[in-house]
C-alpha positions as CSV (number, residue, x, y, z in Angstrom):
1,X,32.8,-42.8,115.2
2,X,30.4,-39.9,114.6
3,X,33.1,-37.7,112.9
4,X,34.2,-40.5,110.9
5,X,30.5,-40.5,109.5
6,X,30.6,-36.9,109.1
7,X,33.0,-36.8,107.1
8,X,32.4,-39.5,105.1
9,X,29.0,-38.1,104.0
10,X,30.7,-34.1,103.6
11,X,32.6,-35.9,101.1
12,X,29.9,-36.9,99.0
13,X,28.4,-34.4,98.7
14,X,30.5,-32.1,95.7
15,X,29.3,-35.7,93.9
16,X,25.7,-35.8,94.6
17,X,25.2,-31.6,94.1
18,X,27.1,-32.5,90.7
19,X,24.8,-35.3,90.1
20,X,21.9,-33.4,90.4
21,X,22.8,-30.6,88.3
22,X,23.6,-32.5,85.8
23,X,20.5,-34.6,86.0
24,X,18.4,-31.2,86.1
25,X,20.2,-29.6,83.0
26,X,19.5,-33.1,81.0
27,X,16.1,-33.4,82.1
28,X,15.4,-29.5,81.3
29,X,17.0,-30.0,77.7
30,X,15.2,-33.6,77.1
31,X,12.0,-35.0,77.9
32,X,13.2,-38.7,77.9
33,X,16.0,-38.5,80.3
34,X,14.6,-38.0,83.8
35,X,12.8,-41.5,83.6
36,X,12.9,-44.9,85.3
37,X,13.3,-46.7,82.0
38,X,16.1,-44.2,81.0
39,X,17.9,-45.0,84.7
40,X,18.1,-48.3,83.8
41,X,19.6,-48.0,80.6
42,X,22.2,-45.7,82.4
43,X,23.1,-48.3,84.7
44,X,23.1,-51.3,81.9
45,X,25.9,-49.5,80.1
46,X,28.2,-48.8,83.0
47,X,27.6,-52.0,85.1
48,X,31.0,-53.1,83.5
49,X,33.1,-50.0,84.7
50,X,31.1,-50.2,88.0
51,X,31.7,-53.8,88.6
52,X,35.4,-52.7,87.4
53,X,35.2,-49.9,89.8
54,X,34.2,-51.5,92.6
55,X,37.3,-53.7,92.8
56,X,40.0,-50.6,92.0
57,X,38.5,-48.9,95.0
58,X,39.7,-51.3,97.3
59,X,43.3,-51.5,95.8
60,X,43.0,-46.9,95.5
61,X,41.9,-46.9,98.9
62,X,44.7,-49.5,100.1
63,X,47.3,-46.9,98.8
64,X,48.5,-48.7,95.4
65,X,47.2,-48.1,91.9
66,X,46.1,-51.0,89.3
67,X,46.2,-49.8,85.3
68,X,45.4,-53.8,84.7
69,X,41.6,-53.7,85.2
70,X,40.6,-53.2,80.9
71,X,43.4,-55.4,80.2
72,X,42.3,-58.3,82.6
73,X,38.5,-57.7,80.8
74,X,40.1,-58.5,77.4
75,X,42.3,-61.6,78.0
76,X,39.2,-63.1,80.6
77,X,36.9,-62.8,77.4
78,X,38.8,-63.9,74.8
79,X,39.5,-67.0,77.4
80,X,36.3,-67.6,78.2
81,X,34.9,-67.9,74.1
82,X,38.5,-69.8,73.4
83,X,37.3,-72.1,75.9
84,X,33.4,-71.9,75.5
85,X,34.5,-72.9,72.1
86,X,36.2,-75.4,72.5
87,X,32.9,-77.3,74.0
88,X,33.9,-76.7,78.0
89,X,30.9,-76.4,80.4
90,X,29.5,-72.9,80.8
91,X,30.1,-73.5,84.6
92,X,33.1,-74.7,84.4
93,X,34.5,-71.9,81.8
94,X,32.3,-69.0,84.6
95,X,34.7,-70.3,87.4
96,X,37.8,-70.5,85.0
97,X,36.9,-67.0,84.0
98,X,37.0,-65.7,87.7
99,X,40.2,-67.4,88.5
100,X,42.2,-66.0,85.6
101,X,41.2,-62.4,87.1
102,X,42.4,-63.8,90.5
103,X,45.5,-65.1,89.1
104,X,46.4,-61.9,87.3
105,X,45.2,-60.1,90.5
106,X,48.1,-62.2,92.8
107,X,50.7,-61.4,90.4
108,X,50.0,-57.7,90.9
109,X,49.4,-58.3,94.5
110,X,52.4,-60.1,95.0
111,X,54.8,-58.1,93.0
112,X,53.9,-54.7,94.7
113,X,53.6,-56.1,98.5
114,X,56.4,-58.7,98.2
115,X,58.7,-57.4,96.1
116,X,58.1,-53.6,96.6
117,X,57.2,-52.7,93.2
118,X,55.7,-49.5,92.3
119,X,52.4,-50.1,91.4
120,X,51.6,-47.8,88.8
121,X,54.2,-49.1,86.5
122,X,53.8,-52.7,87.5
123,X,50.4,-52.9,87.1
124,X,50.7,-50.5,83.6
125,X,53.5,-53.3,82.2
126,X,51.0,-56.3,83.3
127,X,48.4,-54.0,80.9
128,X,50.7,-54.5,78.2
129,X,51.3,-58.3,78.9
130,X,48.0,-59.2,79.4
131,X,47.0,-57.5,75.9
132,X,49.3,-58.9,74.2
133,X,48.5,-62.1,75.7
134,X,44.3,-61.4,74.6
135,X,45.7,-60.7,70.7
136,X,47.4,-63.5,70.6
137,X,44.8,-66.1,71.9
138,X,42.4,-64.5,69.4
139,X,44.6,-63.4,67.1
140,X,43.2,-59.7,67.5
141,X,39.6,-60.8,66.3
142,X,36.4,-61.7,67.8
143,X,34.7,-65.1,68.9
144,X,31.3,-65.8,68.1
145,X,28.7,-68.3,68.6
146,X,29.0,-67.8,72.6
147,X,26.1,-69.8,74.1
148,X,23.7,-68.0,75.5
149,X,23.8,-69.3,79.0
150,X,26.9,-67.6,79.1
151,X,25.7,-64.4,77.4
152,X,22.7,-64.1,80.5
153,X,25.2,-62.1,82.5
154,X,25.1,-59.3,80.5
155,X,21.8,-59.7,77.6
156,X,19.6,-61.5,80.4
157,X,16.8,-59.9,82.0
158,X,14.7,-61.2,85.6
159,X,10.7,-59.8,85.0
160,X,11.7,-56.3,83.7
161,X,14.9,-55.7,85.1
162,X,18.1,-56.5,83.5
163,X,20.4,-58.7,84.6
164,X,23.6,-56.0,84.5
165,X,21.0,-54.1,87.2
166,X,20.7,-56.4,89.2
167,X,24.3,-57.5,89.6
168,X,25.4,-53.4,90.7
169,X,22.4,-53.6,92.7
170,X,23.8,-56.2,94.4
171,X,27.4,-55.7,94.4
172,X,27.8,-52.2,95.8
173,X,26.0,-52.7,98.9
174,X,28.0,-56.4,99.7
175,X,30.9,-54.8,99.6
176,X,30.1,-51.1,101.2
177,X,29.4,-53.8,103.9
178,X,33.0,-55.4,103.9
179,X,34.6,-52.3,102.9
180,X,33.1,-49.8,105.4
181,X,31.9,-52.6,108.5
182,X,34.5,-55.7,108.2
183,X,38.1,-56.1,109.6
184,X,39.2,-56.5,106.2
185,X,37.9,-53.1,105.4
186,X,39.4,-51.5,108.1
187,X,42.7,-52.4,107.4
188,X,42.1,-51.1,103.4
189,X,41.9,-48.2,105.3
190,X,44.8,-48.5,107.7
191,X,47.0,-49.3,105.5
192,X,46.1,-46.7,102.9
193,X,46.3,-44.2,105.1
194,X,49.4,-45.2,106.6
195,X,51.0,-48.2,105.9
196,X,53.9,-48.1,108.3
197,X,52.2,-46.9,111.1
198,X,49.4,-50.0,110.6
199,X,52.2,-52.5,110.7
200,X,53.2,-51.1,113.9
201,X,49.6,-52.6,115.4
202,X,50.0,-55.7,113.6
203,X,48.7,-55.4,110.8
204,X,49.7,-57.4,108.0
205,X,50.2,-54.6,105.1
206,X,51.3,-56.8,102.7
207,X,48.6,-59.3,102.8
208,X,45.9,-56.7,103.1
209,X,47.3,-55.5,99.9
210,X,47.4,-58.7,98.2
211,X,44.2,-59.6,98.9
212,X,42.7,-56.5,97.6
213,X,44.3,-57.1,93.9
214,X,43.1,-60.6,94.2
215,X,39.7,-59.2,94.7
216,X,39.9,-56.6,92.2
217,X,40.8,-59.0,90.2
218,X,38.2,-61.5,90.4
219,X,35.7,-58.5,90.0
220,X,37.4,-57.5,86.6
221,X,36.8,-61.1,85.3
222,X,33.1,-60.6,86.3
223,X,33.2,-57.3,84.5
224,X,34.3,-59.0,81.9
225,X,31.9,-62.1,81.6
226,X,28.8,-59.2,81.8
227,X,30.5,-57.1,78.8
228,X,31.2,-60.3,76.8
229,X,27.6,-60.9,77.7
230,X,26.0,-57.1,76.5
231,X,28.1,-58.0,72.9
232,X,27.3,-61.1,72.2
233,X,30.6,-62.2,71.3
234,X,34.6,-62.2,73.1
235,X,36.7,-59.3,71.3
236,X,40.3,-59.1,72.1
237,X,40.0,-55.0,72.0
238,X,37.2,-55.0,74.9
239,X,37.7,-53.1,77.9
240,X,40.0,-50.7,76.2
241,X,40.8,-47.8,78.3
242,X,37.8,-49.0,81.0
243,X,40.0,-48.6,83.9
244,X,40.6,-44.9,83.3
245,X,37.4,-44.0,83.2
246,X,36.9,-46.2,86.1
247,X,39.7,-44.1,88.0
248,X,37.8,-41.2,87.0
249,X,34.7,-42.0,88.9
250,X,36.8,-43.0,91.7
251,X,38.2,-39.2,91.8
252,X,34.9,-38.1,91.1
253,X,33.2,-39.7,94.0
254,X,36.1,-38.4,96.7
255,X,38.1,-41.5,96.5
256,X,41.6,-40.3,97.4
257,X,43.9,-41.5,94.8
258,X,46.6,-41.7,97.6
259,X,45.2,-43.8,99.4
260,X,43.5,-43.9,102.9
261,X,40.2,-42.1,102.3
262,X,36.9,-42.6,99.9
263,X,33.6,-45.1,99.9
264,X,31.8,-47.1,97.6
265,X,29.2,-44.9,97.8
266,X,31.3,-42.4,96.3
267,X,32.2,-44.6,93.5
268,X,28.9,-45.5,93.0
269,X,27.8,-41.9,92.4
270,X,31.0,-41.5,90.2
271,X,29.9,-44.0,88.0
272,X,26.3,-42.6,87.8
273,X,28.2,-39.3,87.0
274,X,29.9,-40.4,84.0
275,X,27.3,-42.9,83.0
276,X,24.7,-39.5,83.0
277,X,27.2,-37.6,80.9
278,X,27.1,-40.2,78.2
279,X,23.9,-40.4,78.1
280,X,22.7,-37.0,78.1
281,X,25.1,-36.0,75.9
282,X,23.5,-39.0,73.2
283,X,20.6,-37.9,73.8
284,X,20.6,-34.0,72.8
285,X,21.9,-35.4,69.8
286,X,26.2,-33.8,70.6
287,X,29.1,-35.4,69.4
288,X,30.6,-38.2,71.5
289,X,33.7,-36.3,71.9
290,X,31.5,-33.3,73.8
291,X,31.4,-36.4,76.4
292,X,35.2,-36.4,76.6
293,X,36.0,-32.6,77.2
294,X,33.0,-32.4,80.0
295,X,34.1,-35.4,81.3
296,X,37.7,-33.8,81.6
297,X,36.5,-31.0,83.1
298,X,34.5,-33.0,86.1
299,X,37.8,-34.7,86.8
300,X,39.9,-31.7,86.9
301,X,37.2,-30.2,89.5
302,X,36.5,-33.6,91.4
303,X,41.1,-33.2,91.8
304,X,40.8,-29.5,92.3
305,X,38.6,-30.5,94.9
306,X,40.8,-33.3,96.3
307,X,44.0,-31.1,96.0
308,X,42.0,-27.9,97.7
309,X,41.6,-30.7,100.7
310,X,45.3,-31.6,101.2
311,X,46.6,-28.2,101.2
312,X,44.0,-26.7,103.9
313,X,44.7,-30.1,106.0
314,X,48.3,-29.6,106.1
315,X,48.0,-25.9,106.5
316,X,45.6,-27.2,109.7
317,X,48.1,-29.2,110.9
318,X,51.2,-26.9,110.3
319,X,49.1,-24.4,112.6
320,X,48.8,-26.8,115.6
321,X,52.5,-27.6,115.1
322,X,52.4,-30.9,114.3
């Protein structure tokens, strides 16, 4: 139990010494970054890709991969104002919203547990599908006139906090708690780590792996209700891309992307990584596409990192002969 600990923390921490450098280098270079009002506005803008994240790090960790996560953001938007207007409920179109994502999450769960499919181009070709499903419904434009009980989720604020805040404030430590202290979570693990060997206990690999696309899924739709929220209107080209950048702050924060190993913590300070970046780099006044090249360059070292980690554990293990 202790070493388990151990290493979960020694593999946080090439995230948090990045996170501070690059906090310190910011702060030296602008007077406005290293403050609490600044910190929120880092965590307003990527409480989509963490809300996003948060659900892919239960299907990474569970040894598959999901490309579906910006696509599921789009077609649950464009839904949601199809339906908002069309004069639904709000709570009614919230719980539609959230079993769309959990719908699209049991397809990909089913068809890489059930049918064996390799997830990365399963989940990559029900991208495609469910894009093409978001242009159509919208006809590749945008739905105004949202109302704005719908719109809280992401433009709301409780006192001084907004509501974004509040909802990754929330979300990361529920499901560190089922991730890291449930049965559930330990057979995420289990099973990425070794799915054979966990079915030999009894585990149930393919319903562990089910049910974490069905719960990424439904987190995607919430992603996606708090983004359609911070625009003020449903566009069919939202969440473009959002799950790569999400993976990124999953390898970033020591999440193995074969499976088996990695926190939410780690994904948490992944996101604060590339939600620092972007806002350092706006604020010394650089080109947005500085934040692209640096945020390369952290992934290639957060995988050099990850790679250097494999190799000496196999080397380990080839010198005890096993």
């Amino acid at each position: 139990m202790r070493e388990a600990v151990y290493l979960k923390i020694k593999s946080l921490i090439p995230a948090t010494i990045m996170l501070v450098l690059l906090s310190v280098v910011f702060s030296v270079n602008s007077p406005y970054f290293f403050s609490i009002k600044n910190f929120i506005n880092i965590v307003t803008q990527t409480a989509t890709m963490s809300i996003l994240a948060i659900g892919l790090t239960f299907v990474v960790i569970g040894g598959c991969m999901d490309l579906s996560g910006g696509s599921v953001i789009a077609l649950v938007s464009v839904a949601c104002g199809e339906l908002l207007t069309a004069g639904l409920p709000v709570p009614l179109v919230f719980l539609a919203g959230l079993a769309l994502g959990a719908i699209v999450g049991l397809f990909n769960g089913f068809c890489v547990a059930k049918l064996g499919m390799h997830s990365f181009v399963m989940t990559l070709s029900t991208s495609i599908m469910v894009k093409g499903i978001a242009f159509a419904l919208s006809g590749g434009g945008t739905i105004y006139g949202l109302p704005d009980t719908f719109l809280c989720l992401g433009s709301g604020k409780i006192g001084s906090l907004p509501v974004p805040v509040l909802l990754v404030l929330i979300l990361f430590p529920l499901f560190q708690v089922i991730l890291g202290h449930t049965v559930f979570g330990y057979h995420v693990y289990a099973v990425g780590e070794n799915a054979r060997g966990a079915e030999m206990t009894g585990i149930r690999a393919d319903r562990v792996r089910v049910t974490a696309f069905v719960l990424a899924g439904i987190l995607y739709a919430l992603a996606a209700i708090v983004l359609t929220g911070q625009l003020g209107a449903a566009v069919s080209t939202s969440g473009e891309d959002m799950e790569m950048t999400a993976l990124a702050c999953l390898a970033i924060g020591g999440v193995s992307i074969t499976g088996g190993r990695g926190s939410l913590m780690g994904t948490l300070l992944g996101c604060l990584i590339i939600g620092v970046l972007t806002n350092g780099v706006n604020l010394l006044n650089l080109s947005p596409y500085y934040t692209d090249f640096i945020q390369g360059l952290v992934i290639y070292g957060a995988l050099f990192i990850e790679c250097s980690r494999v190799l000496l554990q196999r080397r380990r293990r080839t010198n005890r002969g096993e």
